[in-house]
C-alpha positions as CSV (number, residue, x, y, z in Angstrom):
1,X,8.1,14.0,1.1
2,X,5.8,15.7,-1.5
3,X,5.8,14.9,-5.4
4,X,4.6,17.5,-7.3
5,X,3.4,16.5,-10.7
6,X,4.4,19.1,-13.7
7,X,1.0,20.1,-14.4
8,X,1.2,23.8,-13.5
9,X,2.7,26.8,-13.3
10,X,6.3,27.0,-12.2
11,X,4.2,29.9,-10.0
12,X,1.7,27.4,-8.8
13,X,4.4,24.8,-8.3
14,X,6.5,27.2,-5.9
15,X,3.1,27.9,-4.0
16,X,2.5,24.0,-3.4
17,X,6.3,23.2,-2.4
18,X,6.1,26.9,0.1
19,X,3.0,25.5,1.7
20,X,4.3,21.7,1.7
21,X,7.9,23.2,3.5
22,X,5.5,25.2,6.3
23,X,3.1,22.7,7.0
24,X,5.9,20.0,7.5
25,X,7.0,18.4,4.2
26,X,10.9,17.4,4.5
27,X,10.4,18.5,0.9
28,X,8.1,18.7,-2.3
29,X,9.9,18.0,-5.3
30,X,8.8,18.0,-8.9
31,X,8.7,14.9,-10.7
32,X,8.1,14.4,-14.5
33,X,8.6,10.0,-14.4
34,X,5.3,10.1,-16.3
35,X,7.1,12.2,-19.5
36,X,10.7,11.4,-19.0
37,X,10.4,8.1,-17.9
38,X,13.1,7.1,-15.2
39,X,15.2,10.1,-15.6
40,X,11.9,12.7,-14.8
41,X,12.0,10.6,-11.4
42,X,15.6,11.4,-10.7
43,X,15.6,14.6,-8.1
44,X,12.5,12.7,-6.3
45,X,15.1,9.9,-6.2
46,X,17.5,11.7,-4.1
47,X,15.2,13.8,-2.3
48,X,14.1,10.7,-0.7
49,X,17.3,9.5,-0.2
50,X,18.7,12.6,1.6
51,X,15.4,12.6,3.6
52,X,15.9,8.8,4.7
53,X,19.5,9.8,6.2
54,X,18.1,12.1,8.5
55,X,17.4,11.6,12.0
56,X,13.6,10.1,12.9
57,X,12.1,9.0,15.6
58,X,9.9,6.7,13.5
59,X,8.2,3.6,15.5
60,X,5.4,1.4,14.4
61,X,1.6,1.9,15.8
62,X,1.7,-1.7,17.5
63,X,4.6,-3.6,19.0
64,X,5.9,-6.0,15.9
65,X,5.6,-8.9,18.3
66,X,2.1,-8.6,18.2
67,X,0.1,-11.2,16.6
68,X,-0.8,-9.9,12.7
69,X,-4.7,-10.0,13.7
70,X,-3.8,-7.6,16.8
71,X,-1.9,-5.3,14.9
72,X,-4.4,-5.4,12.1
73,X,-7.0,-4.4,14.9
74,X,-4.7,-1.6,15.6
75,X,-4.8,0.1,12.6
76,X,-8.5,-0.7,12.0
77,X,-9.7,1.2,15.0
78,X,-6.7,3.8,15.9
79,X,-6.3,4.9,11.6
80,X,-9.5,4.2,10.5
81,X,-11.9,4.8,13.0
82,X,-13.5,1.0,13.5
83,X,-15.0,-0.5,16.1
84,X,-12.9,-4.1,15.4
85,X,-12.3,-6.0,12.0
86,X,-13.4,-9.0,11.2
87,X,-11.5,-12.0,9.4
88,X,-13.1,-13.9,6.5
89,X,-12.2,-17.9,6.9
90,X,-9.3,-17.6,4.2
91,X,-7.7,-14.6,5.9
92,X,-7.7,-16.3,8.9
93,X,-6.2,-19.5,7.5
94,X,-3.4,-17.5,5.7
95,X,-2.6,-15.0,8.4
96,X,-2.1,-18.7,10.7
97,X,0.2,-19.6,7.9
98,X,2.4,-16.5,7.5
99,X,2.6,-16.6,11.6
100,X,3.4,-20.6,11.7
101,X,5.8,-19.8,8.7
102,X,7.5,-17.2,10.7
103,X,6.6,-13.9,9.2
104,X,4.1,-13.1,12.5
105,X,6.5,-10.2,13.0
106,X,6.1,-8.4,9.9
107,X,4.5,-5.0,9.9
108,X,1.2,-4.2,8.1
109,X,0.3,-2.7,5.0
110,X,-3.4,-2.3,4.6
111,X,-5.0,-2.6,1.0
112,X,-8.4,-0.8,0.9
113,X,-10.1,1.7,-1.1
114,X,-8.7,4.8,-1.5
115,X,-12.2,6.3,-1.4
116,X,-13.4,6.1,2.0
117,X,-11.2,5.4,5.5
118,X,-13.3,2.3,6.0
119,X,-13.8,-0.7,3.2
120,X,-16.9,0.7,2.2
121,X,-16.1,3.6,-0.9
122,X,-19.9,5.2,0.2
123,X,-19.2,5.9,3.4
124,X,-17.3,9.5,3.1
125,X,-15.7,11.8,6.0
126,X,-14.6,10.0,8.7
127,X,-17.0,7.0,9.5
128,X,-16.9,5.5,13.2
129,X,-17.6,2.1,14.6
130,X,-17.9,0.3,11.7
131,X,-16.6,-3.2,11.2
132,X,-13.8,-3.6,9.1
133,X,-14.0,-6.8,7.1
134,X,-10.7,-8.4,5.8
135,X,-11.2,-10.7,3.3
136,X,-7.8,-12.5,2.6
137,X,-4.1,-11.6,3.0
138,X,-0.7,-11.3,1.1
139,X,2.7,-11.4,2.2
140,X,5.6,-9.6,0.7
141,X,8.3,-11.5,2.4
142,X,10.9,-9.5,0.2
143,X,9.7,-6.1,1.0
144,X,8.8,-7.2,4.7
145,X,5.2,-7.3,5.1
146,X,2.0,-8.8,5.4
147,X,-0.9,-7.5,3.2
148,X,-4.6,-7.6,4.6
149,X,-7.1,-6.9,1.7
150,X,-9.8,-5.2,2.8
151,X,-13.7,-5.4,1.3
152,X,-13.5,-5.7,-2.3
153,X,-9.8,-4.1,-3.3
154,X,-7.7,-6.4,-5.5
155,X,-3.9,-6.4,-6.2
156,X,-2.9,-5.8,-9.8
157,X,-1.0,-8.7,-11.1
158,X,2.5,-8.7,-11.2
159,X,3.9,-8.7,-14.8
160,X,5.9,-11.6,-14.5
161,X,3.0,-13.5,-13.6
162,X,0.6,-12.0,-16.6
163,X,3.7,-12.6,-19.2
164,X,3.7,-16.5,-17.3
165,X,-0.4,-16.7,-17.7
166,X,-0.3,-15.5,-21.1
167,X,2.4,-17.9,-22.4
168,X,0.4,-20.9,-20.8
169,X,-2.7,-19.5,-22.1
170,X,-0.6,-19.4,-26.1
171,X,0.1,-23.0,-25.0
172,X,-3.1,-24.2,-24.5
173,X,-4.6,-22.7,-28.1
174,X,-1.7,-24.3,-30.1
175,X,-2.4,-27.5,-28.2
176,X,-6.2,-27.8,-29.0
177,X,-5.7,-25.8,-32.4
178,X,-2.9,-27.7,-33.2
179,X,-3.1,-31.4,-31.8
């Protein structure tokens, strides 16, 4: 599935969903969510829910039995091109956590830079035998899966955590301006 943002041509946009279609897109739909708000997302909406009902032969890179470290090696070396990862001391204490806690067979979702296949945004093309360094880990038990953050990436804050921050934080200046 290919979104198409409405930034061109209707004749550049037919070009880009043609050449999606032949190269093996299910589809490549226009989307105008960042205009129209939820209803410019619609048509993506149920593209991607006709292309879910069809018939896959999805499976995982790495048996989900697999420790998280294991398949977290997986992707390191079979996506990304490293020679092996390495797991700071607080990845390694919550990846032990998740596992004891029962989510050891979650899949993976890797957070890294967008700007390079390894952790380093420098190294461009497709860098080999590098070390991947992993320097703590999420889990989104909800969604089903474990997070590894890679180098320096960061998650963005979840609003409902900012809005809770921000209220404490309008708290603590009443108290101390306000005794």
């Amino acid at each position: 599935m290919v979104l198409i943002s409405r930034t061109d041509t209707d004749a550049e946009t037919d070009l880009v969903r043609k050449l999606c279609k032949e190269h093996g897109a299910y589809d490549a739909v226009v989307a105008e969510h960042w205009a129209k708000g939820g209803q410019g997302a619609v048509n993506l909406a149920q593209a991607v829910i006709k292309a879910c009902e069809q018939p896959n032969s999805f499976k995982f890179l790495y048996p989900l039995e697999l420790p998280l470290e294991e398949k977290m090696r997986i992707i390191a070396r079979e996506i990304y091109g490293a020679a092996d990862i390495e797991l700071s001391e607080l990845a390694r204490k919550r990846i032990e956590t998740y596992e004891r806690q029962g989510f050891g067979n979650l899949p993976i979702c890797m957070a890294k830079t967008h700007l390079s296949l390894s952790h380093d945004p420098n190294l461009k093309g497709a860098p080999k035998g590098f070390v991947l360094p992993i320097r703590d880990a999420s889990a989104s038990i909800g969604a089903g899966f474990v997070i590894p953050l890679v180098g320096t990436v960061i998650l963005i804050i979840s609003l409902e955590l900012y809005n809770l921050l921000f209220t404490l934080f309008i708290y603590v200046i009443e108290y101390f301006l306000n005794p």
